[in-house]
TORTI-428589 format. One record per residue (C-alpha): residue number from 1; residue in one letter; x, y, z. Coordinates in pm, 1 decimal, always signed. Layout:
N
<rec nr="NUM" rest="A" px="X" py="Y" pz="Z"/>
...
//
This chain:
117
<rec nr="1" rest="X" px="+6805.4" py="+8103.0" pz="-16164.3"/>
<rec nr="2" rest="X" px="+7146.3" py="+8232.5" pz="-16061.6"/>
<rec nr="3" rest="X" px="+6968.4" py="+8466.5" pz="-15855.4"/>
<rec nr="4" rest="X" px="+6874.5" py="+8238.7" pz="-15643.2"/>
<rec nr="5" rest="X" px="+7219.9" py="+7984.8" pz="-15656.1"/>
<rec nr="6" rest="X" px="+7367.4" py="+8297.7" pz="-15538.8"/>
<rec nr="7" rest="X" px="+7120.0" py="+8324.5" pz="-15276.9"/>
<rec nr="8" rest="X" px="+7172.2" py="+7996.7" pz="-15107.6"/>
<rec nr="9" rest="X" px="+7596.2" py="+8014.0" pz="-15144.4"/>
<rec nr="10" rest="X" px="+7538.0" py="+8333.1" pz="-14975.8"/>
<rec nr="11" rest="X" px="+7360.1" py="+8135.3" pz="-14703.4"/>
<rec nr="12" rest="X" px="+7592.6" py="+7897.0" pz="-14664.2"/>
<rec nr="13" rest="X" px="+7819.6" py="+8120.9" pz="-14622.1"/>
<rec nr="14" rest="X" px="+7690.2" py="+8276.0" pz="-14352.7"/>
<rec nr="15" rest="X" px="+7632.4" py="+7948.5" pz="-14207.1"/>
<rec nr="16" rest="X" px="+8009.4" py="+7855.2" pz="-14209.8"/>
<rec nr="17" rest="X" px="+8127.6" py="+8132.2" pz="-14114.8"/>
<rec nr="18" rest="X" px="+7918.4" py="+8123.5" pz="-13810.3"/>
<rec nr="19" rest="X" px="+8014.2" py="+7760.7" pz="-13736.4"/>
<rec nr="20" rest="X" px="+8397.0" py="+7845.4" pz="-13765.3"/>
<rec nr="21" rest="X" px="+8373.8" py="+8143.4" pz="-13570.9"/>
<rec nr="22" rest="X" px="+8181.8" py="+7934.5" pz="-13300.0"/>
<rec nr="23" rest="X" px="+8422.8" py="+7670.3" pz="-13320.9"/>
<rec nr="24" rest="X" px="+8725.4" py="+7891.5" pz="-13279.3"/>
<rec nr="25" rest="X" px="+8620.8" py="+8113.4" pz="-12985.3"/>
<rec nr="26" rest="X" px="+8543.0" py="+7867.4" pz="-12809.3"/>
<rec nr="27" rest="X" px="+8581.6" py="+7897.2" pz="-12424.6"/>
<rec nr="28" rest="X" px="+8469.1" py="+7698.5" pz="-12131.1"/>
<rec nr="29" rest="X" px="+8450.3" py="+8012.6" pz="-11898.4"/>
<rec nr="30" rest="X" px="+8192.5" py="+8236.9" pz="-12108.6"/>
<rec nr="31" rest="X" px="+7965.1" py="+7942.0" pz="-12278.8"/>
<rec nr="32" rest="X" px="+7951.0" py="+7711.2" pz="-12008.8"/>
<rec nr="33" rest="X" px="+7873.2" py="+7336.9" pz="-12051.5"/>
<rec nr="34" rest="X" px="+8068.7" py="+7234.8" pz="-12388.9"/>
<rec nr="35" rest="X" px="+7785.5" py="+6938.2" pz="-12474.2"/>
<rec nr="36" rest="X" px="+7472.5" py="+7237.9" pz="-12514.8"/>
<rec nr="37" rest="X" px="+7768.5" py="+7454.8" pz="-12725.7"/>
<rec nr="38" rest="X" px="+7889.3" py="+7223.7" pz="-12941.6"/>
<rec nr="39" rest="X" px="+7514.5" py="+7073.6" pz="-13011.4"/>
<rec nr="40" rest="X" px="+7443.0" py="+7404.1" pz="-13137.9"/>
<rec nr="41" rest="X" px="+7729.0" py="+7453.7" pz="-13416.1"/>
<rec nr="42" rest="X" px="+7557.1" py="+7101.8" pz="-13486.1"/>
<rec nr="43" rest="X" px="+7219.8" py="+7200.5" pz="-13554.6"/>
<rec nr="44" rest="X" px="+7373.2" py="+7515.8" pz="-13746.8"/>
<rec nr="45" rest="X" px="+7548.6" py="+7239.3" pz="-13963.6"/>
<rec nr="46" rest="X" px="+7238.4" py="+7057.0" pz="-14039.3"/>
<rec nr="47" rest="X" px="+7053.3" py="+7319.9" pz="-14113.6"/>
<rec nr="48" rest="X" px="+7331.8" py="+7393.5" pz="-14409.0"/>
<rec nr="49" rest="X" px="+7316.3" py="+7056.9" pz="-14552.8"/>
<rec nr="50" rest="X" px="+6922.4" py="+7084.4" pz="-14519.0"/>
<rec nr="51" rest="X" px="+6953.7" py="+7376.5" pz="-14737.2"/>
<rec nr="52" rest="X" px="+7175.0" py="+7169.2" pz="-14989.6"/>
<rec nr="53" rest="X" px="+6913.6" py="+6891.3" pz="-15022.1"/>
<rec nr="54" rest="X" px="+6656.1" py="+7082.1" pz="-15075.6"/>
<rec nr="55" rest="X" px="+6729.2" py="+7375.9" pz="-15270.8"/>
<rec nr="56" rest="X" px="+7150.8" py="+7312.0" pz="-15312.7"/>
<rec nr="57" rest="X" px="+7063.3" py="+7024.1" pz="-15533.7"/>
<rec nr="58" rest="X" px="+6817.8" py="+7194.6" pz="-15748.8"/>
<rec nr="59" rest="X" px="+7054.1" py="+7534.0" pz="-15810.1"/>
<rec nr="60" rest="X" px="+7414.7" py="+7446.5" pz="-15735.3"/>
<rec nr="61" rest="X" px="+7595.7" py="+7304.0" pz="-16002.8"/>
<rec nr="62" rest="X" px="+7734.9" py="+6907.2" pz="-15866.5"/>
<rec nr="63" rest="X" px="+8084.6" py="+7065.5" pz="-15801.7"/>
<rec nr="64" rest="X" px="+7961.2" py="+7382.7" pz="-15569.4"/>
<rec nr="65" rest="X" px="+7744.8" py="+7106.0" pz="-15420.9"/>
<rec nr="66" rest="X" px="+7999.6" py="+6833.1" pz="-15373.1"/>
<rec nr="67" rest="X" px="+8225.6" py="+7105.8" pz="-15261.9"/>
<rec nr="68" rest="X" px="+7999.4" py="+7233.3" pz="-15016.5"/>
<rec nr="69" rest="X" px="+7960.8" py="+6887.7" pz="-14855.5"/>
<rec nr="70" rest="X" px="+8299.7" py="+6825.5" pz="-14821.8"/>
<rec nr="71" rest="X" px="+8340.8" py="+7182.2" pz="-14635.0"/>
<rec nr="72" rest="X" px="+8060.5" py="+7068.7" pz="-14368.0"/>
<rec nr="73" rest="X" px="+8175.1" py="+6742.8" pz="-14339.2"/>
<rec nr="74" rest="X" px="+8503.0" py="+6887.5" pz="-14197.8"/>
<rec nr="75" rest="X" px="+8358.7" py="+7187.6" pz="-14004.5"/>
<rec nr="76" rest="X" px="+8180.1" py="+6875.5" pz="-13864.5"/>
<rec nr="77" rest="X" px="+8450.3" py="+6634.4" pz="-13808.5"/>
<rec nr="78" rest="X" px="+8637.8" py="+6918.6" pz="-13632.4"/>
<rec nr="79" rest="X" px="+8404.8" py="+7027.6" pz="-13393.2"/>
<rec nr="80" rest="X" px="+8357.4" py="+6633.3" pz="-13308.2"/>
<rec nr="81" rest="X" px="+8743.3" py="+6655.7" pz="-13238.8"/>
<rec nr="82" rest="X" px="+8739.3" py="+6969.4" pz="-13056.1"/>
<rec nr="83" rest="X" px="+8469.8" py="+6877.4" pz="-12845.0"/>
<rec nr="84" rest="X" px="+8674.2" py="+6531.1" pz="-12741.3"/>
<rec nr="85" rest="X" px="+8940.4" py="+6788.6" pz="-12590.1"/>
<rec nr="86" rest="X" px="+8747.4" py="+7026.1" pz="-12428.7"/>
<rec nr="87" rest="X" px="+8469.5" py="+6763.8" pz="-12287.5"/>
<rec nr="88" rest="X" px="+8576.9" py="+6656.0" pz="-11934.6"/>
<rec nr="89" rest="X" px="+8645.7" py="+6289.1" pz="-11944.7"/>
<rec nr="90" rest="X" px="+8465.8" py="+6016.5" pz="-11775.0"/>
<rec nr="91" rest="X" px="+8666.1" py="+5916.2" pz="-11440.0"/>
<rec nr="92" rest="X" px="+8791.5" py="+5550.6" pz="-11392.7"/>
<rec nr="93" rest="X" px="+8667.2" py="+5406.0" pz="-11078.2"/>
<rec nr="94" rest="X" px="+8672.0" py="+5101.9" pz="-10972.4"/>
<rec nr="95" rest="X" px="+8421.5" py="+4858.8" pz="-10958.2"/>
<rec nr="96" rest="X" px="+8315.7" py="+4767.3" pz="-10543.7"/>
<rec nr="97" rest="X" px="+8273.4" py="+4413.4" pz="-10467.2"/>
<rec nr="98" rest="X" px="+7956.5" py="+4276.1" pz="-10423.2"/>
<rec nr="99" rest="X" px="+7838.9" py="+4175.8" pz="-10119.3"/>
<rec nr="100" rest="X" px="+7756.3" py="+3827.2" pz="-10043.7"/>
<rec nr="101" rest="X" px="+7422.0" py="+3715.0" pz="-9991.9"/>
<rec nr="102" rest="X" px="+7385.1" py="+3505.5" pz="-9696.2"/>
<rec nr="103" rest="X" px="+7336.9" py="+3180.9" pz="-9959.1"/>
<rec nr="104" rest="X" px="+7636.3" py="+3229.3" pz="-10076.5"/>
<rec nr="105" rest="X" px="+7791.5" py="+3330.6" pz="-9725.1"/>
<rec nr="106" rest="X" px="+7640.8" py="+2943.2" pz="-9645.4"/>
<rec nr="107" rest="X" px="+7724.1" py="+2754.7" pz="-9919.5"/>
<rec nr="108" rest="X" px="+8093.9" py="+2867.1" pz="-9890.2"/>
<rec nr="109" rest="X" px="+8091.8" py="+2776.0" pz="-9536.1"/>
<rec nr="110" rest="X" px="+7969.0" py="+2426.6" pz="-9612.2"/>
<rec nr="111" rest="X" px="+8253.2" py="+2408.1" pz="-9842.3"/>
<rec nr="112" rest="X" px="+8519.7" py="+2490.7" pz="-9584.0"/>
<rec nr="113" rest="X" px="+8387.9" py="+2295.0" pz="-9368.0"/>
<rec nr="114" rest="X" px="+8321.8" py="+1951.3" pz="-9590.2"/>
<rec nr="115" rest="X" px="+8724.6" py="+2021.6" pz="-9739.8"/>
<rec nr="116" rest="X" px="+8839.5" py="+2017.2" pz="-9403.3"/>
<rec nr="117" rest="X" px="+8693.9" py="+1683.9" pz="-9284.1"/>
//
């Protein structure tokens, strides 16, 4: 049985050490578009707390399990952060008129012209 505990803290492990790694060399000019990156330390993250559902809960003791949340929950809430930096962010712009339908071109005219009799 401790075989096998050691066998998935091993794995995780790996797995953060991966993700941190990832997180930390980090650059726009060799891994291109930072959404695909950052999606992928993601999916490395879920697979770790897929691992401590299924066979974390079973062989971990509550306070290697609880401890290994809390670790992903942070590699996770800083690779949200870091991706808010590196992402480009969404230009302002603003908003063109609308053009006015001939109705309304009418109906305005009508105005004018009734407020000025």
């Amino acid at each position: 049985m401790q075989e096998t505990g050691d066998y998935v803290s091993s794995q995780l492990s790996l797995i953060y050490s991966s993700v941190e790694n990832g997180l930390s060399s980090y650059n726009s000019y060799t891994h291109g578009a930072p959404g695909k990156y950052f999606d992928s330390l993601v999916v490395e993250i879920q697979k770790a707390q897929k691992l401590l559902t299924t066979d974390g809960t079973r062989l971990l003791s509550s306070y290697q399990l609880e401890k290994a949340q809390a670790i992903f929950n942070q590699l996770k809430a800083a690779i949200e952060s870091t991706r808010c930096k590196v992402e480009p962010k969404k230009k302002f712009a603003f908003k063109s008129e609308k053009k006015k339908t001939a109705l309304q071109v009418i109906f305005i005219s009508n105005i004018v012209l009734l407020s000025t009799d």
